[in-house]
Structures are given as structure tokens and as C-alpha cells.
C-alpha positions as CSV (number, residue, x, y, z in Angstrom):
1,X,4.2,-1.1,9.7
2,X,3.7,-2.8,13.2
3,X,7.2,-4.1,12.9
4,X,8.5,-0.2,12.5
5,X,6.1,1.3,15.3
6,X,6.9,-1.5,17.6
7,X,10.7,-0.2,17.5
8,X,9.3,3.6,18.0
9,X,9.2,4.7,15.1
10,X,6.1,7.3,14.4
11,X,5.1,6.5,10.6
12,X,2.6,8.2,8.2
13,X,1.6,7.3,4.6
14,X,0.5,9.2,1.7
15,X,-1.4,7.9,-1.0
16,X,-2.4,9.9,-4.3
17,X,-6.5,8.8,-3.4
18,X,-6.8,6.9,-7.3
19,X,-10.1,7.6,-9.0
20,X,-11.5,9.5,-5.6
21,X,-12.6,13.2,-5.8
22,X,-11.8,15.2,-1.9
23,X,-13.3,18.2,-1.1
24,X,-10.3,19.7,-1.2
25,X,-6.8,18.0,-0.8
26,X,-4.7,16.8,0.5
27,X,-6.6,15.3,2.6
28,X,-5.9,13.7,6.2
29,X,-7.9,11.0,7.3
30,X,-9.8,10.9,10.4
31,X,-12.3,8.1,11.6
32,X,-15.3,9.5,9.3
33,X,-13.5,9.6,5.6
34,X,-15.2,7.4,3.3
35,X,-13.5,5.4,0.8
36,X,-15.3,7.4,-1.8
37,X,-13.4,10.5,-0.3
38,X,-10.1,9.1,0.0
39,X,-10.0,5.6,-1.5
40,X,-10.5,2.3,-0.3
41,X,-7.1,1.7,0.4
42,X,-6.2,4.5,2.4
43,X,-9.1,4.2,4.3
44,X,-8.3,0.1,4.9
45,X,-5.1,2.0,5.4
46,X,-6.0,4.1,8.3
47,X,-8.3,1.8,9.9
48,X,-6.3,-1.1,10.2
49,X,-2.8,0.4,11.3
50,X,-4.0,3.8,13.0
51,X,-1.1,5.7,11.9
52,X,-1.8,9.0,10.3
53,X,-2.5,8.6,6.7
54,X,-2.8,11.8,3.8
55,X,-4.2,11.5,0.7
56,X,-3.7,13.9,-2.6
57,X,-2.8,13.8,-6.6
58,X,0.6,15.5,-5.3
59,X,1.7,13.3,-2.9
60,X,4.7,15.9,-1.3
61,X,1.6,17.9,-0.7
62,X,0.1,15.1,1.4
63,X,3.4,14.3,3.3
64,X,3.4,18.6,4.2
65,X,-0.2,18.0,5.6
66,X,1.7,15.1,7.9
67,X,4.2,16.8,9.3
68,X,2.0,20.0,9.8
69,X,-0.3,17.8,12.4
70,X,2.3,15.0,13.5
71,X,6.0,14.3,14.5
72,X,6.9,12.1,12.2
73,X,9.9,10.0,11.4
74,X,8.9,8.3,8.5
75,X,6.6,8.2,5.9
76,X,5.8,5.5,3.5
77,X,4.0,6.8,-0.1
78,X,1.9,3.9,-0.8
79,X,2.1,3.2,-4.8
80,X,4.6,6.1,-5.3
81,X,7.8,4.8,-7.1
82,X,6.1,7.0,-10.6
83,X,5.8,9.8,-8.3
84,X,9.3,11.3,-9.2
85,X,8.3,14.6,-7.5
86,X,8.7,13.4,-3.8
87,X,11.4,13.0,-2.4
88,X,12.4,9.6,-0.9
89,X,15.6,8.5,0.8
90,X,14.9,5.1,0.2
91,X,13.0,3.0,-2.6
92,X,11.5,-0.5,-2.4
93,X,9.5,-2.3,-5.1
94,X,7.3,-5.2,-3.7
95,X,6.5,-7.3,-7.6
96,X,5.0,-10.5,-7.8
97,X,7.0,-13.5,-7.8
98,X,4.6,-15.7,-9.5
99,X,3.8,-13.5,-12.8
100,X,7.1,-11.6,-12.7
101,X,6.7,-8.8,-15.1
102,X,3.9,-10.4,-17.4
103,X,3.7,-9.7,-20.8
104,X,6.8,-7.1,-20.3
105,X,4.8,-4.7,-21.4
106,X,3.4,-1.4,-19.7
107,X,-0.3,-0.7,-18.6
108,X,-2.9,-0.8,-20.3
109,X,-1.3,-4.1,-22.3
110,X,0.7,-5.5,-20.0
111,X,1.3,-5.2,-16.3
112,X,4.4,-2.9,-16.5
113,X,4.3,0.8,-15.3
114,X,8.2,1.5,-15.8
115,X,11.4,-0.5,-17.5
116,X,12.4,-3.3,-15.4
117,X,15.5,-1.3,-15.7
118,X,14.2,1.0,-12.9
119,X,15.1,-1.9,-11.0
120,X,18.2,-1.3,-11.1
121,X,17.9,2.2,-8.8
122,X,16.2,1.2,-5.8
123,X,17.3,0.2,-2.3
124,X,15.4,-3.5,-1.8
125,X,13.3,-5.7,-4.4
126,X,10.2,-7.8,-2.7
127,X,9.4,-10.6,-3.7
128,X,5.7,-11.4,-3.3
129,X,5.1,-15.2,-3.6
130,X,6.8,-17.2,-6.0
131,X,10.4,-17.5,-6.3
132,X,12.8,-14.8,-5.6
133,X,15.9,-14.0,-7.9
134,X,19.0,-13.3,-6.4
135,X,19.3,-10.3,-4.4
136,X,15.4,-9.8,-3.6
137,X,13.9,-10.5,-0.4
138,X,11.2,-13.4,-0.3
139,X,7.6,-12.6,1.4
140,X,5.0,-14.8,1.7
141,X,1.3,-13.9,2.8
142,X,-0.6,-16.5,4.4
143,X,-4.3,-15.5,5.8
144,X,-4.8,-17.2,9.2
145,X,-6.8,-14.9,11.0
146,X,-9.8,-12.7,9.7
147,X,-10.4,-9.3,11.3
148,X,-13.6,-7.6,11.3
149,X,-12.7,-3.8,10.5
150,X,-15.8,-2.4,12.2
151,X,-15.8,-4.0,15.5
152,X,-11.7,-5.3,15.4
153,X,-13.5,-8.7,16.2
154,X,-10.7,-11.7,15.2
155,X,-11.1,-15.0,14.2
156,X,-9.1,-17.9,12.3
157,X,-10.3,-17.9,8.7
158,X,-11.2,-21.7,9.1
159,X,-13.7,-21.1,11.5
160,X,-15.5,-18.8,8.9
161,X,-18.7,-19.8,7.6
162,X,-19.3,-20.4,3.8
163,X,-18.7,-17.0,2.6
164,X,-19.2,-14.2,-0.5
165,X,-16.0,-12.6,-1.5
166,X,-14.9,-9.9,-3.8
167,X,-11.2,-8.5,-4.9
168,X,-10.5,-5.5,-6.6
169,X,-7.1,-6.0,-7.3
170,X,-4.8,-6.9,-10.3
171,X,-4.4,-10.5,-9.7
172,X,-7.3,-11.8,-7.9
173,X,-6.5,-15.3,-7.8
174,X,-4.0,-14.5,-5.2
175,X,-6.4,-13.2,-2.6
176,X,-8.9,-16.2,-2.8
């Protein structure tokens, strides 16, 4: 998101809010949601990049509640590939190039939440780690620098002291 704003480009995000119950939705962040009104992500969302960020089970109902407040020229529905009722002009997957597609099978036995087939209709394939296949773009993520999200305090994560961490994500392995 940095790389897109630094070219000018106002950007939003809309996230459906998983397992949180609003008030009432959607709902548009501001500097006092909680993550157990809107989510941890969006939240981690908001905090860390400062672009406008909308959270609701119907995620074109969170991208109206965007526009409504801000000029926007593009917003990015975080986790929204399923979401087949929003309207997107253009579709990237972001998969994990070290477990692939698992077990091939879909959630809750296997890591899938569509055919790989689905593939086949997007605009770019990520490729997160491992190796990637031909035609998919290669990312790596590499944690140099630890940022305190309270204070915006920054230090390389070798000067840390011994530390406690927790990850609730799918693979945590990846984040340790």
C-alpha cells in the first residue's frame, strides 16, 4: 500500500470483520475501534497504513461507506476473492509457495477455499515464499525492523531482547 500511495493514489480497504460483532455495520474505522469491534486485522490494518479502512459481512456495503466519507481511487477488499458480490476490476491471489495448496482439499480438511481452477480467472498469482511457478510473481518477506504500533517506535529485530510471541495465523511457522 505505501508503494500505491506514494504514486498518489488514495486507497481504502474493506474487510468482512471475521468472527467480530459491530454495533452496527459497516463500520469505518477511526483511532478508537477495537479489534473486538472490527477485527484484529483491520485494526493492524488501519493503524499501520492510515488509509481509510471499512469493515462489514457485505463487503460492497463497506466500500459504499468509503466512498461516502473519502475520494477514493482504489480499494483493496482484504480476503475477498469468495466475495463474488463485489465488484472488482482486478483479482490477485497471494498463496503460499512453500505448502502450495496442501492437502488439495477445501477448509475445514485441507487448506483450499476454491478449485485451484479459480486460478485460472484472475489478473496476477503471488507467490509468498517458496518457489514460484511460471507466470506468478515471487515475494519474499523478510522482518528486519520491529515497529511498536502504539508509540510508531522502530527498531531492527536483532536488537530485541529475548521475547514472548504469539501468531494467529494458518501457518505459524512462517512468522517465527
Amino acid at each position: 500500500m505505501e508503494q500505491l500511495r506514494q504514486r498518489g493514489l488514495r486507497i481504502g480497504v474493506v474487510s468482512r470483520g471475521y468472527g467480530v460483532k459491530a454495533i452496527a455495520y459497516p463500520l469505518v474505522l477511526t483511532q478508537d475501534t477495537t479489534a473486538e469491534q472490527a477485527g484484529d486485522e483491520p485494526v493492524l490494518i488501519f493503524q499501520r497504513t492510515g488509509v481509510p479502512v471499512a469493515v462489514s459481512p457485505k463487503r460492497s456495503e463497506a466500500v459504499k461507506a468509503l466512498l461516502m466519507l473519502h475520494p477514493l481511487d482504489l480499494v483493496i477488499a482484504d480476503d475477498g476473492l469468495q466475495h463474488y458480490g463485489l465488484h472488482r476490476d482486478f483479482e490477485l491471489v497471494v498463496i503460499d509457495g512453500m505448502r502450495r495448496f496442501g492437502n488439495g482439499w477445501w477448509l475445514p480438511a485441507g487448506p483450499m477455499r476454491e478449485r485451484t481452477a479459480r486460478l485460472n480467472s484472475v489478473d496476477a498469482i503471488i507467490t509468498n515464499g517458496g518457489h514460484a511457478a511460471s507466470g506468478e510473481i515471487s515475494m519474499w518477506l523478510q522482518a528486519n525492523e520491529a515497529v511498536n504500533l502504539v508509540t510508531g517506535k522502530r527498531q531492527p529485530v536483532q536488537s530485541l531482547p529475548q521475547v514472548i510471541a504469539m501468531a494467529g495465523i494458518g501457518h505459524p511457522a512462517r512468522f517465527f
